[in-house]
Residue frames relative to the residue before (quaternion, step in Angstrom):
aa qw qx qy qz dx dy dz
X 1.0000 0.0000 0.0000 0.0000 0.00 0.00 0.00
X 0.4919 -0.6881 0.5061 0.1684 3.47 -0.60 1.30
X 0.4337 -0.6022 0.5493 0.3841 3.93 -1.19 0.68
X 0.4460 0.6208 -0.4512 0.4606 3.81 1.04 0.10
X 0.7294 0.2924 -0.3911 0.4790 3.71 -0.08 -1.10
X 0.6520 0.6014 -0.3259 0.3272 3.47 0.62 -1.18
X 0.4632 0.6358 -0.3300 0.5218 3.75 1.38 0.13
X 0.7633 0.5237 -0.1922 0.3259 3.36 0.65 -1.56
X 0.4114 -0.8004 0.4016 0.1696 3.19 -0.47 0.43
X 0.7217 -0.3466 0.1209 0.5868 4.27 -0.38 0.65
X 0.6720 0.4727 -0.2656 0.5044 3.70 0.39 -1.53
X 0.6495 0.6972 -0.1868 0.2389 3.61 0.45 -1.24
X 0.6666 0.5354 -0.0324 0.5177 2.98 1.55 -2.35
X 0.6251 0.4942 -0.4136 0.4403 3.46 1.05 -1.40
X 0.6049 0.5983 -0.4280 0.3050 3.68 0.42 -1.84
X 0.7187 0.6061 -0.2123 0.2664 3.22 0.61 -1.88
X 0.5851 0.4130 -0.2542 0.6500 3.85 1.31 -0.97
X 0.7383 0.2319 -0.5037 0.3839 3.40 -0.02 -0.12
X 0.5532 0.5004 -0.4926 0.4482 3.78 0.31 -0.68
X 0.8584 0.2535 -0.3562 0.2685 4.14 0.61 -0.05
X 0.0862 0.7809 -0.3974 0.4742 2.80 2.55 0.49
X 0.7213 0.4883 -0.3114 0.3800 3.35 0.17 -1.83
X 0.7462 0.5272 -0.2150 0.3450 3.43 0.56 -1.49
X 0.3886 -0.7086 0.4090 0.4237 3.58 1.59 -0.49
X 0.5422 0.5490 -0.3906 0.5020 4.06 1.33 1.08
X 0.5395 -0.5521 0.6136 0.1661 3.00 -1.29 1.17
X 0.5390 -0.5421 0.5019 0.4047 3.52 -1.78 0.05
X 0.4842 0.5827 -0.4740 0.4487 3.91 0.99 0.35
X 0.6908 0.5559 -0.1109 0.4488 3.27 1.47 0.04
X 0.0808 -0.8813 0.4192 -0.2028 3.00 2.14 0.22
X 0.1598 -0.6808 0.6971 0.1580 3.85 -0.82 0.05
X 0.8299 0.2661 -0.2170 0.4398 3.53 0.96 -1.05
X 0.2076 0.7779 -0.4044 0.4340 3.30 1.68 1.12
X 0.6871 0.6139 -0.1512 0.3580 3.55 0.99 -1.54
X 0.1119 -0.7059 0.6837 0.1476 3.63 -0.63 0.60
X 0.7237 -0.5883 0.3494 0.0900 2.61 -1.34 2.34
X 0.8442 0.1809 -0.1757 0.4730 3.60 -0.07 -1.51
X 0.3547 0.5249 -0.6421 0.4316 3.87 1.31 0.77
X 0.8092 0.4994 -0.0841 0.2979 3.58 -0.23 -1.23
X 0.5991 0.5571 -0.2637 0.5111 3.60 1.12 -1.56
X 0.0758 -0.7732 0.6255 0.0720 3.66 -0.92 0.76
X 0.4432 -0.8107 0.3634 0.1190 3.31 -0.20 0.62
X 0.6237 0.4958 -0.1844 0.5754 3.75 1.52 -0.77
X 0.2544 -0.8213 0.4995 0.1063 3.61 0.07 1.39
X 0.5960 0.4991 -0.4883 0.3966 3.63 0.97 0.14
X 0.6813 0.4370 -0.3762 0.4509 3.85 1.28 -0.01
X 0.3804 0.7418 -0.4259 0.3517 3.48 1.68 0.25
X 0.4797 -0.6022 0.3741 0.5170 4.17 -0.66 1.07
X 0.5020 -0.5880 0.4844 0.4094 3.07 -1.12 -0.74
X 0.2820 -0.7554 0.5661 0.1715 3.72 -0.44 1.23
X 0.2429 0.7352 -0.6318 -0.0362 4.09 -0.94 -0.27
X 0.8589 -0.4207 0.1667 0.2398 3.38 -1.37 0.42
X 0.6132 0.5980 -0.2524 0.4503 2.70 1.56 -0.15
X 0.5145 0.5860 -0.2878 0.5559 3.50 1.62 -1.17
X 0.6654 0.5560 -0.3415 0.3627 3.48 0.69 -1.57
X 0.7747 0.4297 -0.1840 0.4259 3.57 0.41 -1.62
X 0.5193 0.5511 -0.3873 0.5260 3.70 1.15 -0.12
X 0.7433 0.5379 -0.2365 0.3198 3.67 0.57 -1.10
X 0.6236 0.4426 -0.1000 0.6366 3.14 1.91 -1.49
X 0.7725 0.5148 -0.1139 0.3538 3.45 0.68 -0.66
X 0.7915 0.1156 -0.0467 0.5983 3.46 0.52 -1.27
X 0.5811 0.5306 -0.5518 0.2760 4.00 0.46 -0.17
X 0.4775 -0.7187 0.1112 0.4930 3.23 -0.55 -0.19
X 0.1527 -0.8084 0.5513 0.1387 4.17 -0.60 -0.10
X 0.9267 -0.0694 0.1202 0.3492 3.18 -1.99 -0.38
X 0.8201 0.3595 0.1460 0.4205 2.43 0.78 -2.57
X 0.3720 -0.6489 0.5414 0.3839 3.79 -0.77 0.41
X 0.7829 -0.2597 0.4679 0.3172 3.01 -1.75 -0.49
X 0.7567 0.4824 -0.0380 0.4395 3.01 1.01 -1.46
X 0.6480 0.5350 -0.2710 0.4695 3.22 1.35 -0.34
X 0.4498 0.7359 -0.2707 0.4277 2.65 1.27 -1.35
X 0.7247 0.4313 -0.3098 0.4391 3.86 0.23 -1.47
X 0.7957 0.4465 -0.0990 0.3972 3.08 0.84 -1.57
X 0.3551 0.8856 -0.2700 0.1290 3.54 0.84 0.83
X 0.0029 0.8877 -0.0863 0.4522 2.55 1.67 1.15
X 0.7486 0.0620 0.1108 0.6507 2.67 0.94 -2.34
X 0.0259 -0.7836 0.5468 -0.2936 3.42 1.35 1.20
X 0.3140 -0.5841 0.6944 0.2792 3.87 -1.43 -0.12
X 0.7327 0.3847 -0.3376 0.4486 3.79 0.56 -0.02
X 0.2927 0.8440 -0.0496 0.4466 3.17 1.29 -0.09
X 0.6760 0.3940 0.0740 0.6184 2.86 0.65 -2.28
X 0.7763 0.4484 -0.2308 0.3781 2.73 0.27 -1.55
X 0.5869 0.4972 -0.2796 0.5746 3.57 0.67 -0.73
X 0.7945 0.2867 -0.3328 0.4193 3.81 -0.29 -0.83
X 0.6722 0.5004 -0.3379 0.4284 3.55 1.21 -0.14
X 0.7952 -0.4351 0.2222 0.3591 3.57 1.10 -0.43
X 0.7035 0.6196 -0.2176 0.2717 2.67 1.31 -0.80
């Protein structure tokens, strides 16, 4: 258990297991559990390969904020507005 979860608070802890639920990881899985210069490899030819597809899945289909549906319709965003109006 990471000195991160151990910050969060009830509401916080639940979110946090499910967002790694989603991912198919347990809290023995922690991401912010890991010591960096164990793990971090440094030679970018042994790095996976990432393309446009991985990318646009990650940003796109996992879930987030925004739906699908919004997404199209973004427009009627609040930042948006805000932006095309001035602000």
């Amino acid at each position: 258990m990471s000195e991160y979860y151990k910050k969060l608070d009830a509401v916080a802890h639940k979110r946090y297991l499910e967002k790694l639920q989603l991912l198919d990881l347990g809290i023995k899985d922690d991401p912010y559990s890991l010591a960096l210069d164990a793990i971090f490899i440094d030679d970018i030819t042994k790095w996976p390969k990432v393309e446009y597809g991985h990318i646009f899945c990650y940003f796109i289909e996992r879930p987030g904020v925004y739906t699908k549906k919004q997404l199209l319709n973004w427009k009627s965003l609040q930042a948006y507005n805000y932006f095309f109006s001035g602000h």
